[in-house]
C-alpha positions in Angstrom: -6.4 -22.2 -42.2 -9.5 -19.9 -41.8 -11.1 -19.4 -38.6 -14.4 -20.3 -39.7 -15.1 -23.3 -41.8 -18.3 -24.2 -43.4 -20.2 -27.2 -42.7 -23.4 -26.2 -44.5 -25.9 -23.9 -46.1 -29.4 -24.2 -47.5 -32.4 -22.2 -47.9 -35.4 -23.3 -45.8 -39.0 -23.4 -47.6 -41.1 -23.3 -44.6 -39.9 -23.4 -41.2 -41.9 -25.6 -39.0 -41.3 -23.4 -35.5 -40.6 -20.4 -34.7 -36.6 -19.3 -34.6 -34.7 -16.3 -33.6 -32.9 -14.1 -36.3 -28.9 -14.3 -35.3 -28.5 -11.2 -37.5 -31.8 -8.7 -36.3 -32.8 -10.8 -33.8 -36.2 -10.7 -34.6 -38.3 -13.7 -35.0 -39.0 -15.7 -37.8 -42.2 -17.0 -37.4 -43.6 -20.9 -38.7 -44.4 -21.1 -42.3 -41.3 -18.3 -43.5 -39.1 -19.1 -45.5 -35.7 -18.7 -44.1 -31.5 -19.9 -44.5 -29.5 -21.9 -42.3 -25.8 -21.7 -41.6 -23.6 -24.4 -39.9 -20.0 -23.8 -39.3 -17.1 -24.2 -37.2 -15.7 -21.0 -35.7 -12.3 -21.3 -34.1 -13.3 -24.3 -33.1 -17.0 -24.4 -31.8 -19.9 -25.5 -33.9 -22.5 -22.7 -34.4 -25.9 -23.2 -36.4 -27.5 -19.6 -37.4 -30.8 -18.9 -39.0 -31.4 -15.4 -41.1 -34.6 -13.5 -42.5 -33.8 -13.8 -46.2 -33.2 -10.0 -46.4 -30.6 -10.0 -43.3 -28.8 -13.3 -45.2 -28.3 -10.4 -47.8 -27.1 -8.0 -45.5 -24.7 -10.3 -44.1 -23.8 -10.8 -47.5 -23.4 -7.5 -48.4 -22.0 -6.6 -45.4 -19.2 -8.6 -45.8 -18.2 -7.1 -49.1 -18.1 -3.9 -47.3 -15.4 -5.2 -44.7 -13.6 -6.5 -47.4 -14.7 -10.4 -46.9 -14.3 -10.8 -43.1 -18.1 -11.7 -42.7 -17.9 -11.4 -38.7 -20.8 -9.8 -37.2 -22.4 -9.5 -33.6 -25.2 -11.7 -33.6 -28.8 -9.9 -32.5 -27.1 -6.8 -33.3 -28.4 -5.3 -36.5 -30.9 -3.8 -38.0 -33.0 -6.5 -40.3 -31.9 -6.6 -43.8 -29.6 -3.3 -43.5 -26.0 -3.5 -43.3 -24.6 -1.2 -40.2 -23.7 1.7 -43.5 -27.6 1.0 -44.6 -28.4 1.9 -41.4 -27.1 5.0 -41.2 -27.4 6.2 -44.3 -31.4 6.1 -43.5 -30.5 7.9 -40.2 -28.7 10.9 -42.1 -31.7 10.8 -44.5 -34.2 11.0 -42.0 -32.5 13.8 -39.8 -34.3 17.6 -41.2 -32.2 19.7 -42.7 
């Protein structure tokens, strides 16, 4: 059995208040659009909203960890994947 079983996802239109990124941890403010994702993780119900662009770097994300999908909530950057992220830093550093 998996440790994390899915009890629903959907794409938001507008949201109607404000909620808290659980991947950047930035807000996302009324009228944005947003996604929403129930589950059961060993055992406790969680319900996490994303920006659309950090729900793709979750996504992606997980490919890169070959499909674990486990990630520290309010802890990344929004819509970059940790290897993104750094990738930008090496970039940005002079030569």
């Amino acid at each position: 059995m998996s440790y994390c079983e899915v009890l629903h996802e959907k794409e938001i239109k507008k949201s109607r208040k404000p909620h808290r990124c659980s991947w950047c941890g930035q807000e996302i403010p009324v009228g944005s659009t947003y996604r929403e994702f129930a589950n059961v993780y060993e055992g406790e119900f969680q319900c996490n909203v994303f920006h659309q662009e950090c729900w793709d770097a979750c996504d992606r994300s997980a490919v890169e960890c070959d499909g674990d999908g486990e990630y520290y909530p309010y802890y990344n950057h929004r819509g970059l994947t940790e290897r993104e992220w750094e990738a930008q830093q090496q970039e940005a550093v002079p030569a």
